[in-house]
C-alpha positions as CSV (number, residue, x, y, z in Angstrom):
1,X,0.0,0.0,0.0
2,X,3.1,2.5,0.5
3,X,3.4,4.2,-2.8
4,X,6.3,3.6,-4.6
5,X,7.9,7.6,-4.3
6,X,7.9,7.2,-1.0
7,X,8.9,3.5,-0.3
8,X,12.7,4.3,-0.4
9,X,12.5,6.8,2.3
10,X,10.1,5.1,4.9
11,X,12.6,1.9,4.2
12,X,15.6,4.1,5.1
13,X,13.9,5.4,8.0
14,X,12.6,2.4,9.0
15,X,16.4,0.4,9.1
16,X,17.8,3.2,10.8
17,X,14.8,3.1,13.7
18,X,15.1,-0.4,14.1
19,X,19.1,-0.4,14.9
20,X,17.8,2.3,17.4
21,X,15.2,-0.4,19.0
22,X,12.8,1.7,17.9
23,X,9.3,0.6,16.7
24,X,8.2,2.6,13.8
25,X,4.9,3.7,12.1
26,X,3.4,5.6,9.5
27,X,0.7,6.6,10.6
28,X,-2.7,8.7,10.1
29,X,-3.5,10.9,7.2
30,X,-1.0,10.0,5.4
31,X,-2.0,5.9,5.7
32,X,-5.9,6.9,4.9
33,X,-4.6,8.8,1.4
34,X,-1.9,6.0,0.8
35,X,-4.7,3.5,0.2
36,X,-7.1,6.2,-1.1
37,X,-4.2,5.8,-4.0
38,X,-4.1,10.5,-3.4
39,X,-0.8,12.3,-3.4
40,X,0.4,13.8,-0.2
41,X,3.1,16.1,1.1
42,X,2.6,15.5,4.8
43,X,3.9,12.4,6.3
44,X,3.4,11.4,10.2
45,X,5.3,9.0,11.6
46,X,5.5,7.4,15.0
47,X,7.9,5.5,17.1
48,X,7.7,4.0,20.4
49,X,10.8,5.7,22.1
50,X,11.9,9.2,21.4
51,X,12.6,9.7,17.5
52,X,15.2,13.1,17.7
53,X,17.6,10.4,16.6
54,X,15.8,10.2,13.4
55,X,14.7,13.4,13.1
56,X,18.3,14.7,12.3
57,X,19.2,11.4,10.4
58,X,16.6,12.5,8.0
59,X,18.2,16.1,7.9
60,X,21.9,14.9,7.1
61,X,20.3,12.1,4.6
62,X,18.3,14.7,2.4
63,X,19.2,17.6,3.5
64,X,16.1,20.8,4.7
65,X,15.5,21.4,8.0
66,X,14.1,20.4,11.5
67,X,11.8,22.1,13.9
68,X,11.2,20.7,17.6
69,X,7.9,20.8,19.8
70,X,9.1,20.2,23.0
71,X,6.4,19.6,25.5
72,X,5.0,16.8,23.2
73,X,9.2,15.4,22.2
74,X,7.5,15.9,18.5
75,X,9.8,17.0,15.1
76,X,8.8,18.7,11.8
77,X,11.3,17.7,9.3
78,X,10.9,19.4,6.4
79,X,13.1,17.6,3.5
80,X,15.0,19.7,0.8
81,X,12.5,18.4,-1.5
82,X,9.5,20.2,0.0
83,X,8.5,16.9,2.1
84,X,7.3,17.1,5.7
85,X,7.5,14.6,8.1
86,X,5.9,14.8,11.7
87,X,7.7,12.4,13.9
88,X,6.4,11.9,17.2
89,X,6.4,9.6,20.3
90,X,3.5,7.3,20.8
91,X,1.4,8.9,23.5
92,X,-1.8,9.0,25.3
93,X,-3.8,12.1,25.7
94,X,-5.7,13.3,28.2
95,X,-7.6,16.6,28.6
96,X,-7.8,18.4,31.7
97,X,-10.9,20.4,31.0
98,X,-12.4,21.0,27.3
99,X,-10.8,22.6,25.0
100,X,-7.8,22.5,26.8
101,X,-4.2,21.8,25.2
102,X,-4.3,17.9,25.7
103,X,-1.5,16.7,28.4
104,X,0.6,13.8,27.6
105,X,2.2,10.5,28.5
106,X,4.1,8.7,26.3
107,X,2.7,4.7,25.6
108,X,2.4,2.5,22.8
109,X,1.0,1.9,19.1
110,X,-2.6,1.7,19.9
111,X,-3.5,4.4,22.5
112,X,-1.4,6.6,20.0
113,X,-3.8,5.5,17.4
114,X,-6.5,6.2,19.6
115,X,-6.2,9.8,20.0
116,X,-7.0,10.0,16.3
117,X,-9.3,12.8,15.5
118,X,-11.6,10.5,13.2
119,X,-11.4,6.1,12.7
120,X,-10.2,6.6,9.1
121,X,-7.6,8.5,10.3
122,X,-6.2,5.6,13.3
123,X,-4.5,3.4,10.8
124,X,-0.8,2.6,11.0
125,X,1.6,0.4,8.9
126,X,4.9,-0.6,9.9
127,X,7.9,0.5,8.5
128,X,10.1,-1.6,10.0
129,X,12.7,-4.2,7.8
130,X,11.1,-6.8,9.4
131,X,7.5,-6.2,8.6
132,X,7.9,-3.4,6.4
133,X,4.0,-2.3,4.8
134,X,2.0,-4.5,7.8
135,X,-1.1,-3.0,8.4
136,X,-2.4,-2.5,12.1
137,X,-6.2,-1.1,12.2
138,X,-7.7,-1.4,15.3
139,X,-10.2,0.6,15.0
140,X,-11.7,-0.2,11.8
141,X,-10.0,2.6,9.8
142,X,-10.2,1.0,6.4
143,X,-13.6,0.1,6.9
144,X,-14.6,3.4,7.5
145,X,-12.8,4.6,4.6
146,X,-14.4,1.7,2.7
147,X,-17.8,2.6,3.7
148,X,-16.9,6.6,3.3
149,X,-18.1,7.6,6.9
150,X,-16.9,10.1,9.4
151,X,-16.4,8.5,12.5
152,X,-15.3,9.6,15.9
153,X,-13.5,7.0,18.7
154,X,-15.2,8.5,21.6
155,X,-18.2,10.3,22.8
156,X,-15.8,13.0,24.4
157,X,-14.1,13.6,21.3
158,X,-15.5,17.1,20.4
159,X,-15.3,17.9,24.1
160,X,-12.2,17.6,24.7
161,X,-11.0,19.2,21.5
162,X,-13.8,21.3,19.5
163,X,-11.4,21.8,16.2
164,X,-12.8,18.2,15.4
165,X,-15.9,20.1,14.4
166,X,-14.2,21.6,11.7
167,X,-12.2,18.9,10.8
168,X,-15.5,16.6,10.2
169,X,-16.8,18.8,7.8
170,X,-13.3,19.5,5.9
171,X,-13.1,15.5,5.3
172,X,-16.9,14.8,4.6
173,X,-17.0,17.6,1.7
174,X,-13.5,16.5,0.7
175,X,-14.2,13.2,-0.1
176,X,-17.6,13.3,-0.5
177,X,-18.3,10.9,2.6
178,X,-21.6,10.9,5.2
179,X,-20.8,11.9,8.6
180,X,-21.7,8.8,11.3
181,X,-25.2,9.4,12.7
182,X,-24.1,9.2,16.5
183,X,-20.8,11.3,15.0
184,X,-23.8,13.6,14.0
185,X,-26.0,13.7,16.7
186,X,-22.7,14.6,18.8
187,X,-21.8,17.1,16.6
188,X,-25.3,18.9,17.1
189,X,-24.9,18.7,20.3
190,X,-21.3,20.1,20.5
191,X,-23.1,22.9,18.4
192,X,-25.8,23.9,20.5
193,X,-23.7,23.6,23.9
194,X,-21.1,26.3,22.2
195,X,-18.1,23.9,22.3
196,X,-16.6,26.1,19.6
197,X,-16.5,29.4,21.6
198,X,-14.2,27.8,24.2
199,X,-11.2,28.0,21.3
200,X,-8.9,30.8,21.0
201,X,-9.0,33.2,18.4
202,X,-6.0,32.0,17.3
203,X,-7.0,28.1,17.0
204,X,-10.2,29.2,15.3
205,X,-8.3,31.5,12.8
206,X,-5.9,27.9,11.6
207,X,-9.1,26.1,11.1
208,X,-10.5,28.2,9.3
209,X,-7.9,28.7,6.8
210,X,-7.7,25.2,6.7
211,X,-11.0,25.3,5.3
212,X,-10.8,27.8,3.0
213,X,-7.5,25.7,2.1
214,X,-10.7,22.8,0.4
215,X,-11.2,22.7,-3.1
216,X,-14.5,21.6,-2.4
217,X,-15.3,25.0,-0.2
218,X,-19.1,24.3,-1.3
219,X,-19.5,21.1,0.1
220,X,-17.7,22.0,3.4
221,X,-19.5,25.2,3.6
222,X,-22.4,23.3,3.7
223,X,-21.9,21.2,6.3
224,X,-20.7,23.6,8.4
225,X,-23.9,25.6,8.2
226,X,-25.9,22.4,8.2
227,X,-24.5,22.0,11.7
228,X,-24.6,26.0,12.4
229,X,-20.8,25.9,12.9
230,X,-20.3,29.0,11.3
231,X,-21.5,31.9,13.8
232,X,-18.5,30.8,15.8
233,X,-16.3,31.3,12.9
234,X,-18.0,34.5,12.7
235,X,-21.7,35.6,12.7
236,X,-23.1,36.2,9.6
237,X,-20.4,34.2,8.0
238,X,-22.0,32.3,4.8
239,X,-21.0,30.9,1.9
240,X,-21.6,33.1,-1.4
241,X,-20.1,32.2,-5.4
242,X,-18.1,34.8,-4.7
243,X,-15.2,32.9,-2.3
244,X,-14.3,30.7,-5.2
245,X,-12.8,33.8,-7.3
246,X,-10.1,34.2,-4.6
247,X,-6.8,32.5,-6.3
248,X,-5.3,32.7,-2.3
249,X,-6.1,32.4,0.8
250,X,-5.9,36.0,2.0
251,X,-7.8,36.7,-1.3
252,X,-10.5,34.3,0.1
253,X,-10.1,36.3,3.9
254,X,-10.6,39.5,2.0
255,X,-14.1,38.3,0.3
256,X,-15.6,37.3,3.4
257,X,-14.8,40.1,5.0
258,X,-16.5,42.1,1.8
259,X,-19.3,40.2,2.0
260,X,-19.9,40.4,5.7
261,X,-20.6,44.0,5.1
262,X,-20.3,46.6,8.1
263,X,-19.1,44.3,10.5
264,X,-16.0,43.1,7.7
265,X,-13.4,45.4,9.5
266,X,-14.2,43.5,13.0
267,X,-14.1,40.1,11.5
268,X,-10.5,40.4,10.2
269,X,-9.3,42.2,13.3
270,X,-10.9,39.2,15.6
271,X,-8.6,36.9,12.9
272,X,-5.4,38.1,14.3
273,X,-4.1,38.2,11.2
274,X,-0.6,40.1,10.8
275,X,-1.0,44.0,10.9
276,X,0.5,44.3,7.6
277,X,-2.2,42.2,6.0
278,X,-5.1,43.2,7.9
279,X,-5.1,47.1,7.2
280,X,-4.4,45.7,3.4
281,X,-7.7,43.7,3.3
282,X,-9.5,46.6,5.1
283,X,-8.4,48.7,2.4
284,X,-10.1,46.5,0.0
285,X,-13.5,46.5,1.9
286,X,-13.8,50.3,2.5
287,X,-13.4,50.3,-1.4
288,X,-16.6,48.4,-1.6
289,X,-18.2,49.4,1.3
290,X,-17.8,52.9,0.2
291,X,-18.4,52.2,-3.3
292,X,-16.1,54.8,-4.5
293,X,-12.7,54.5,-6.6
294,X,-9.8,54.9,-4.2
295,X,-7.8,58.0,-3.6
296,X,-4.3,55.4,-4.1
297,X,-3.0,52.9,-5.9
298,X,-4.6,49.4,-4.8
299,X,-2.5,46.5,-4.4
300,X,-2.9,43.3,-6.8
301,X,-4.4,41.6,-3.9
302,X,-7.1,44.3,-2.8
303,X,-7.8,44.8,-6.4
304,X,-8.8,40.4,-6.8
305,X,-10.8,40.7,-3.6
306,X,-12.4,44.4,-4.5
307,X,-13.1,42.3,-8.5
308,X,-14.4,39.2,-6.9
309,X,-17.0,41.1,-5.0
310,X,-18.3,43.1,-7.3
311,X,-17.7,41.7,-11.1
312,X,-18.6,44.0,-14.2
313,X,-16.8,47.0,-12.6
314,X,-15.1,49.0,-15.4
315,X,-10.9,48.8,-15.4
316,X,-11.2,52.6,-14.3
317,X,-12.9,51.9,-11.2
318,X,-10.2,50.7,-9.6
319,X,-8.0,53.4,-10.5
320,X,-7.1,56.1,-8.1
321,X,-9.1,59.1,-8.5
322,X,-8.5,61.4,-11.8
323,X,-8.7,64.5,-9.9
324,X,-6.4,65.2,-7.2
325,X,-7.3,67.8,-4.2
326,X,-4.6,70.9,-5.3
327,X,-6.0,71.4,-9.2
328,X,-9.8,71.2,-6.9
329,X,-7.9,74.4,-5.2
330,X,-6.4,76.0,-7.8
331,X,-9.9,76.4,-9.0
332,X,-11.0,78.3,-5.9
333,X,-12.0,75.3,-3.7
334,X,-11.7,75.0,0.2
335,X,-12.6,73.1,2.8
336,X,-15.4,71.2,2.3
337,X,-16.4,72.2,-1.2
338,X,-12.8,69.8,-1.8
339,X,-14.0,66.8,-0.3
340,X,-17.7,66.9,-1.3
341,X,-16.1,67.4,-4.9
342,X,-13.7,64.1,-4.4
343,X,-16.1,62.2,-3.0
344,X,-18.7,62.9,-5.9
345,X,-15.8,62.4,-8.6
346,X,-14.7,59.0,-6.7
347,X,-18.4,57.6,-6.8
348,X,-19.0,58.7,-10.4
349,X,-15.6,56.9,-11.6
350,X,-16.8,54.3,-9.5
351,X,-19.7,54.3,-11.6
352,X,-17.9,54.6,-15.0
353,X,-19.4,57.9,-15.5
354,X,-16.1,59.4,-15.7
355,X,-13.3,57.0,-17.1
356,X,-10.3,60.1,-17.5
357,X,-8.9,63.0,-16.5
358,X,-10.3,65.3,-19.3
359,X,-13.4,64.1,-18.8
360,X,-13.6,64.3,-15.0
361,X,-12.5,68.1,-15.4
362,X,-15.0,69.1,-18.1
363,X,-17.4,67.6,-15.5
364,X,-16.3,69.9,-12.8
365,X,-16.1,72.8,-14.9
């Protein structure tokens, strides 16, 4: 089942772990798209005994870098060929109260398999010289995958972290599969007692990008109003046509926040976004809030988000205003006559009543 592009590596790994005494597994997402026969880019393997060892072995064999976690003894290799590999330490999870970062002890195969968001996702196969490909699916992982369900491994799986929410709905409009219908009825309840709010901005913010990450963002849109999952994103948050134009992520984070309408600002600011980018996709909805071409250039990306929102704009539209304040006062202008003026030039280019300079001062005059 290990694709053949990757068999080399996980082989190499594997020999080097078992001189280590180290049992080795790949594990996870990567396992569930291996037999789904889908290309992948994120690897996670896990070993029984700390794998820091192998985590620079990869780095001198194929060169990139490596990044540790250290409260969970986890490593994110990423290989010179754009590869990443997640190495952990088999553990066992336990939350403290929901929501909660989960705390750890480190165990075996199964209770790491265990802590699996989802049963298609608690699949492992060895990659060890002895055994190398043997599956080990105690929880019914192909099955699931078989049968194309959604299925948690405990009834206090969205207590205990309420990102599963989200993550059910990325993987049933992914691949197209039902959710489980006690995974459901848990889910609806999860909705309605608010698990969501308990998540940080900052958690909430990943997820969501991860969604808007989909190419099926209909499907997953769906569920997620389906199961009202969206107010927590943001209320008023929908899905409209619209989000499909962005050709990025922030372009897609810009759209929403167009389309949200007064309350856009606020939504991006609650995102936590950089500074940088957040005035930048501001910018873009004052454009369309204000309907009105700008006073500056717009950048490539708040023209795509400003375009997106509202097609059929002339090219002009987007251009910065044709008259500028000082030929307003070298007319005999001031004060507010200047800005009444601008602002009724910047909504008629808007309009593509006025698509130049000439024309925009025989207007005035």
């Amino acid at each position: 089942m290990i694709p053949r592009k990757h068999k080399e590596l996980l082989q190499t790994i594997g020999q080097y772990a078992d001189k280590l005494g180290l049992k080795a597994w790949v594990v996870g997402g990567a396992v569930r798209d291996f037999y789904l026969k889908k290309d992948t880019k994120d690897i996670d393997l896990t070993f029984e005994g700390s794998p820091e060892s192998v985590a620079g072995f990869c780095v001198r064999m194929w060169g990139g870098e490596k990044h540790k976690f250290s409260q969970f003894n986890t490593y994110r290799v990423t290989l010179a060929n754009g590869l990443k590999l997640d190495l952990v330490q088999a553990r066992k999870e336990h939350y403290a109260r929901p929501g909660a970062l989960p705390q750890v002890t480190f165990s075996n195969i199964k209770d790491d398999l265990f802590r699996r968001d989802f049963t298609a996702n608690a699949w492992a196969l060895s990659i060890l010289p002895k055994n190398f490909g043997a599956s080990y699916d105690p929880f019914g992982a192909k099955k699931a995958i078989d049968s194309g369900v959604v299925k948690i491994l405990h009834d206090k799986s969205f207590s205990d972290d309420p990102t599963r929410l989200y993550r059910a709905a990325r993987f049933a409009g992914r691949f197209g599969w039902t959710i489980d219908r006690k995974t459901s009825q848990l889910m609806s309840d999860a909705s309605r007692e608010e698990y969501p709010f308990i998540l940080s901005r900052e958690r909430v913010r990943q997820e969501f990008i991860k969604i808007l990450e989909e190419k099926k963002l209909p499907e997953v849109f769906a569920i997620l109003e389906q199961y009202e999952l969206m107010p927590f994103i943001y209320p008023g948050l929908k899905w409209n046509d619209a989000i499909l134009k962005g050709k990025s992520i922030e372009a897609k984070l810009g759209i929403c926040a167009c389309l949200l309408g007064a309350s856009g600002p606020e939504f991006l600011i609650s995102l936590h976004l950089p500074k940088e980018l957040t005035h930048e996709l501001i910018g873009a909805w004052s454009v369309v809030d204000s309907q009105k071409s700008p006073m500056a250039a717009l950048s490539p990306l708040q023209e795509s988000i400003i375009r997106a929102v509202c097609p059929g704009l002339k090219r002009t539209a987007l251009q910065p205003c044709f008259v500028k304040g000082r030929e307003l006062r070298d007319m005999g202008l001031s004060g507010r006559k200047i800005s009444s003026a601008m602002e009724r030039f910047c909504k008629l280019q808007w309009a593509g009543r006025i698509v130049n300079h000439d024309q925009a001062l025989s207007f005035l005059k």
